[in-house]
Structures are given as C-alpha cells and as structure tokens.
N, C-alpha and C positions, 0 to 999 in steps of 0.2 A: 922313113920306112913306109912301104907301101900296105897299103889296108889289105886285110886277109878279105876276100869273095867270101858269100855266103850264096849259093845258086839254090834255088828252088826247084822242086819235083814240076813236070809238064802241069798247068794249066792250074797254079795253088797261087796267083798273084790276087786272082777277080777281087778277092774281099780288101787284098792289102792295096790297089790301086783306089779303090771306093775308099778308103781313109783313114780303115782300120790298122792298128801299127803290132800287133801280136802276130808272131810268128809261132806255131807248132814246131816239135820234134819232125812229127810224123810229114810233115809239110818240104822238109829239106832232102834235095838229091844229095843224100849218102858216099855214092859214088863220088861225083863230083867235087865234093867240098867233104870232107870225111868230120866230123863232130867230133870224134876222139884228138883230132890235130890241134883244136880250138880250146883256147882256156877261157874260165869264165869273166864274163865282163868285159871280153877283148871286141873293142871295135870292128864293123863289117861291115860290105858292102851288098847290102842284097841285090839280087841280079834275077831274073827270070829264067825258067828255064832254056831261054833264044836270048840268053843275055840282053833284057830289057832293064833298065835300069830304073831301082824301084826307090832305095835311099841309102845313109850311113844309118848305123846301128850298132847295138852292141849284142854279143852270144853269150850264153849260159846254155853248154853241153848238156847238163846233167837236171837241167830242169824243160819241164813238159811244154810249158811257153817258151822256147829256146832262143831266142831272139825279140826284140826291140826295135822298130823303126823310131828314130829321133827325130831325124832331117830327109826330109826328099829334095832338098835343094842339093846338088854332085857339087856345087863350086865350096861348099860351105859343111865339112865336114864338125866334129865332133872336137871341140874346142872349148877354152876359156872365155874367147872372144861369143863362142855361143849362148853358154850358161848365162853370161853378162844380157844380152840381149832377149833373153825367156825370160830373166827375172823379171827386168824393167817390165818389159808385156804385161806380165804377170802382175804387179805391183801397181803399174797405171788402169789395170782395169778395179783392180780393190779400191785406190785410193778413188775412182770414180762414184763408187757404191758407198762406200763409206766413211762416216764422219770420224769416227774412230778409229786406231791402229788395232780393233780386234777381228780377227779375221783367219781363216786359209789363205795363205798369199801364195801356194803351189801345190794345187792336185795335178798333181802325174800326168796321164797323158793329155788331160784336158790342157794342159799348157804348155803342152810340150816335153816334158821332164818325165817322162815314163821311170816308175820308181823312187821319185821324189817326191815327198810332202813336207811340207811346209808348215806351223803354226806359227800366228804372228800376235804377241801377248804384250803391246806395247813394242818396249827396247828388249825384250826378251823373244826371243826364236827356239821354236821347241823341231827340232827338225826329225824327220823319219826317212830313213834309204832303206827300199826293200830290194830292191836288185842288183845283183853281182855286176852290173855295168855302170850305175851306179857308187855303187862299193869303189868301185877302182877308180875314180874319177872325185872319192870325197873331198881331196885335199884341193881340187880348183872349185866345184860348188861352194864349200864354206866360204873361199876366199870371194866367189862373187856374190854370196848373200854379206858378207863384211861390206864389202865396195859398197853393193846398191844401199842397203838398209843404215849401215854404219850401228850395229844393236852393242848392246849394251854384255848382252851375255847369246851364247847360243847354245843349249844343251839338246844331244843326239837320243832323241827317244828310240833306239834300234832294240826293242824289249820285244817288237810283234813276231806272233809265230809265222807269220806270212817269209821272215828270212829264210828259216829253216827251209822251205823249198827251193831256197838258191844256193843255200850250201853253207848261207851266214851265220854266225854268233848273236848272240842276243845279247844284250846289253843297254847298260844308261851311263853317258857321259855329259859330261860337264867339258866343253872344247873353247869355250870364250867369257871369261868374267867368272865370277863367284855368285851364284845366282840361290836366292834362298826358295826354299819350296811352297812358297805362299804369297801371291800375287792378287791385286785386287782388277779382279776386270765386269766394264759395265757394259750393259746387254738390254738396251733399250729403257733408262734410266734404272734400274734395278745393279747391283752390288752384290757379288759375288766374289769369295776367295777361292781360289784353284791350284791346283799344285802342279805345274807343268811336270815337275822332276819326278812323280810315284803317283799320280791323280790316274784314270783309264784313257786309255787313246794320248792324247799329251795333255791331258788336266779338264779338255772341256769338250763339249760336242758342239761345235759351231756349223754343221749341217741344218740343225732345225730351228737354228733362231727365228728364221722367217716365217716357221710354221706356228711358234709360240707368239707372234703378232698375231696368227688368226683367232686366237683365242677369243679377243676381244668383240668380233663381229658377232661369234653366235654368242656369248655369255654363258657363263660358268655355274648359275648357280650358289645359293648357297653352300653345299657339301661336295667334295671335288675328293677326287682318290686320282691319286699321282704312283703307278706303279711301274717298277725299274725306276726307279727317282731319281739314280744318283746325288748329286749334291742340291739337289730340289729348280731345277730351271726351270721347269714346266710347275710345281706345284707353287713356288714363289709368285711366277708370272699369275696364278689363277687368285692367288692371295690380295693381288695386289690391283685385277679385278672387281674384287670384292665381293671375292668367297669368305663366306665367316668361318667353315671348316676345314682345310686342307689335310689328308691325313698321305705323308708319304713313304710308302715300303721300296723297302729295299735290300738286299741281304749282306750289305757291307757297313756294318759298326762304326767304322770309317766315316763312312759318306754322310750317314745319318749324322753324326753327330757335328760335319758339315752342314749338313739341311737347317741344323738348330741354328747354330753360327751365323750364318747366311737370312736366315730369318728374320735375327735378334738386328743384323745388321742394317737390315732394311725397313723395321718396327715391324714387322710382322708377325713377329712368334706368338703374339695372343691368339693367333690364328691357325697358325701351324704345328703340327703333330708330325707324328712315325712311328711305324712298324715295322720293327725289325723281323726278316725271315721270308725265305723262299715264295716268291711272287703265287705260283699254284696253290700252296698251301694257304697263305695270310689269305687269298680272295676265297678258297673255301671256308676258311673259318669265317671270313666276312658275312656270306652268303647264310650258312647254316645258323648264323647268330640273326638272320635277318637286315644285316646295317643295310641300308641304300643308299646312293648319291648323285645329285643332279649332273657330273659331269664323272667320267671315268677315262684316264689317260691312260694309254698304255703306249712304252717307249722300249721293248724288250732290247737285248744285243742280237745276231743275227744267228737266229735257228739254223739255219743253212749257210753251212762255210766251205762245207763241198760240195759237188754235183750227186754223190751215194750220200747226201744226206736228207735229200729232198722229200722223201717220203715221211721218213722222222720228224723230220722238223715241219712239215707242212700240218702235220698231226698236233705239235704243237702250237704252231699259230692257233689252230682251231679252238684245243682246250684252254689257252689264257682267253682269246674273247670270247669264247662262253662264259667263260667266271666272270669276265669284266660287267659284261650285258646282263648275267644274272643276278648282280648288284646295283644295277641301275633302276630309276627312279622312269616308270613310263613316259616317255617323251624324252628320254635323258640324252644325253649330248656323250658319243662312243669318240677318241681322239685315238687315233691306233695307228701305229704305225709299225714297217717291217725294213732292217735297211739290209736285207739276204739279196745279194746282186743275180743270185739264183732264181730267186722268184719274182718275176715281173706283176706288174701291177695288177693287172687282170687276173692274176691266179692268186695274190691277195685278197682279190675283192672276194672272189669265189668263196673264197678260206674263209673271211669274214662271214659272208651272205649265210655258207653252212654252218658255222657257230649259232648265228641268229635263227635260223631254222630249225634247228637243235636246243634252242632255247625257249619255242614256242612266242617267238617275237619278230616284229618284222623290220625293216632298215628305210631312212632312205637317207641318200648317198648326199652330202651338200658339196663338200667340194675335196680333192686329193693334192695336197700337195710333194711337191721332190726339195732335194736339199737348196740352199739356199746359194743365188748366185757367187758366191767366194766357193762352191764346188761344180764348176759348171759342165753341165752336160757334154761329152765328143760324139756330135751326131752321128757317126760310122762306128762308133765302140759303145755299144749296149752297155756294156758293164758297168757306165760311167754312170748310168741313171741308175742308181742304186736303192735310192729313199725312197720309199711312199708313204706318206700320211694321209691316212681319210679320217675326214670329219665326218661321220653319222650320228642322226636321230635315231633312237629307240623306240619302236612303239609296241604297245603288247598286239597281239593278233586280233583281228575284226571281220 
C-alpha cells in the first residue's frame, strides 16, 4: 500500500531541511493533502510544496504538532527492520557511557524515535509512547526493545498528560514479565529503591545524575536543604559528601518516606532529615524561623508546560530562589535548576539574577550544567536542551 503524501504550504520546509523533524498544523497545504482524510499515527511522506522530497513520517490530524519526521532516507521507510536498527544506535551509545544498565536508552527525537522514551532499570524497561504514530506502531517497538535488550519485564509508563494532546488514553501496564514495584538501582556508588510502576516520570530522574557529580567540586557544606527532593538523589549524594545535616522537603508522604529508606540504606540517616510540605511554604517558614544552610538545592518540576504559561511560571521561578538564597548562609553554594523546555537558559539566569537582586545579595555564576548525555541534545530541535543547572555562589551585597 502506497504511503499517504503530506505536502507543505510554499516555503515551510527551511527549518525541517536544517534537521528539525516537528511539523505544524498551520505548516500543511490543506488543499493539497486535506488533514481530515488522515488518521492519527498513519505513516507520510512529507513533500515540499514543488514536491521536494523531505522524509517518511507519521500524521496526527488533530494535534498542533501534526506530524513527525522519522527517516529522511526515501529508500528506508517506517519499519520493524527500522526500530531494530535506532535501538541498537541507541543502546551502543549508552552502553559507551556506561558502566551500568542504568540509563535512558531512548529520548525521542534525539535518537531517532520521535515519541518514544525509553527507561532502562537493569532487565527492567519502563517504557513511555506519547504519540499517535507511535501508538500505532507499539506492537513492533516492543517486539524490537525484546530482540535488542532481551529484558526481563517491560512495563508501559503511558500515565503522562503529554498523551492527551494526541488524542491517547492514559494508563500503566504491565506488557512483559511480572515486575514488582521496587527495584534497587545505583547511581554513582549510592543505593536507591525506585518504583518504575507508580514512582514520577517512570521511578527516577536520570537527566541530572551528571549534575549531582558536580556536587562534589564545589562542596556542600555542612547544612545542605535538598528542595523538590523526591526520593532524596541530590540530598543523599550531599550526605554522602559529607554534609552532617541534610534536611529534604518534599510534598509527597510517599517519597519522604523513601528518602528515609534510601538513607538507612546507604548508612546515612544520622544525617538525613524531612520536611514534609509545599516547597514555598516550608522555605518561608525556614526563613522567618531564621534556619541557614551552607548549600541549597533546588530541583522543581517544570513551572512552564505551556507557552501561556510563561509569564506564571517565570514568576514562580523567581519566588522559589528568592526563598532558597534567603536561606543561605553568605557565600553559600545556590544548585537550581529549571527543566521548562520553554524557558532557555539565559532567561533562567535572568530569573535567578532577579531573585538575588530582590534579595539584596549578589551571585556569581560557577558553572551550568543540561541533562546528562543518555538525553542527548538534537542540535536543530531546541526543545531537546531542556535542563539547566546553575551552580552559584551567594554573596550578601558589598
């Protein structure tokens, strides 16, 4: 069966030939290829509007991104023998970087797999499909994450609201093995239990591992506030340092009482603490009680998840580090980070600089880190550099 055309509006290829693989609604000749005749997920050839040949792809009508480039090779369409050969890619650049099976073994379009993510927790695969081209295509995926990997269990973390804009169901499955919800995975000698199956994201954040080794260059301090903590990454790593206080808030009863766990597990809990309760709140009461601390992390979820929330949520960056820096110890060591693919790095810094300015203290910048190479950058798709972490110094004004 021959592949449905997708033709493009006069002169909307410039950014998709530079490497970028998102295709707009508003980008598609209507006339030409009508979007109502397209169902979602269905394989495409996008074309220029002089029939220039761009790549195979898949369409989703009813969503704003309305298309996918996968492959711009014409001989080599949209296939099992495809997925088979992205994983491998995929798998030989992990297995390069790492000594262990803990990893992203597939961010989306950085590897080819627009819509496909990957967690890789040993013999356990925590897998996520956010797109309808995707979707239609999950029964040969699995089967080539089975071939390459050969795991143990695979369960389908499809819970993120990011479906819903393709039209998908939400949900958690269980599609290979009997997989319990407590796994033990290590992260630069450190011991941590994670729950692929109900844990956030699929049990762990494997983005900032790289940035929790910088920890170690500046030093921690004795007193270290670990806020957003989830199951304690960042505050364990600071413990382990050899900070004698760790205290980490969090607003999930849950996770704390993972922190503990996690703690006891690695001898640390003579060390580590929590506070349970809304990150704004516990650092004002921190603040108005006086506490200070030589290090202050801050690891929020992502204030900005849409483009009309920019101004909200830029507001909110500002008021967590103000609270963070106004709990710091002069000279203290700020760890902050934003992963809102909406706000780049520079208007982060901005957002910080004016918290500290509003604090009556001044910054200076040591060094920024992005997520760690198991999510690597697609230099023509912005969106892919997501993370930023700045490490800054505290100083009061002079």
């Amino acid at each position: 069966m021959k592949t449905q055309p997708l033709i493009l509006r006069k002169d909307q290829e410039r950014r998709l030939l530079a490497g970028h693989c998102w295709i707009y609604s508003n980008e598609v000749d209507t006339q030409a290829t009508p979007l109502k005749n397209l169902e979602p997920g269905q394989p495409v050839e996008i074309l220029s509007d002089h029939e220039r040949w761009i790549g195979h792809g898949y369409v989703n009508p009813h969503s704003l991104i309305c298309a996918r480039i996968v492959t711009r090779d014409r001989n080599h369409p949209l296939s099992p023998t495809l997925w088979l050969k992205r994983i491998h890619d995929a798998l030989a650049l992990r297995e390069r970087l790492y000594k262990r099976p803990f990893y992203r073994l597939v961010f989306g379009e950085s590897d080819g797999l627009p819509g496909l993510i990957v967690d890789r927790y040993d013999d356990l695969l925590a897998v996520q499909i956010t797109t309808a081209g995707m979707e239609r295509v999950r029964g040969e995926i699995l089967a080539a994450l089975e071939q390459v990997l050969r795991p143990r269990a695979i369960v389908l973390r499809n819970d993120t609201a990011v479906r819903e804009l393709e039209g998908l169901p939400r949900s958690v499955e269980t599609v290979l093995g009997t997989p319990e919800d407590h796994l033990t995975l290590i992260e630069h000698e450190l011991a941590f239990e994670v729950s692929p199956l109900s844990g956030q994201k699929t049990g762990w954040f494997f983005d900032q591992a790289e940035n929790r080794t910088r920890l170690a260059r500046y030093g921690v301090g004795k007193r270290v506030l670990d806020v957003c903590s989830y199951i304690g990454a960042w505050g364990l790593r600071a413990a382990a340092l050899g900070a004698e206080e760790v205290t980490c808030v969090d607003s999930s009863h849950t996770a704390l009482e993972r922190v503990a766990d996690n703690a006891a597990r690695n001898r640390l809990d003579n060390r580590v603490n929590h506070l349970h309760g809304d990150a704004f709140e516990v650092l004002r009461d921190l603040r108005d009680k006086g506490k200070r601390f030589d290090t202050v992390i801050l690891d929020p979820p992502a204030f900005i998840k849409r483009r009309k929330d920019e101004k909200e949520g830029t507001q909110a960056y500002q008021r967590l580090n103000r609270l963070g820096i106004e709990v710091l110890e002069p000279g203290g060591l700020l760890v902050t980070s934003s992963c809102s693919f909406h706000m780049d790095r520079d208007t982060f810094l901005r957002s910080v600089q004016l918290a500290a300015r509003r604090s009556g203290r001044n910054l200076q910048l040591l060094e920024v880190g992005q997520q760690g190479p198991d999510h690597p950058v697609h230099p023509a798709i912005s969106e892919t550099a997501y993370l930023k972490t700045c490490f800054l110094r505290v100083l009061p004004e002079f």
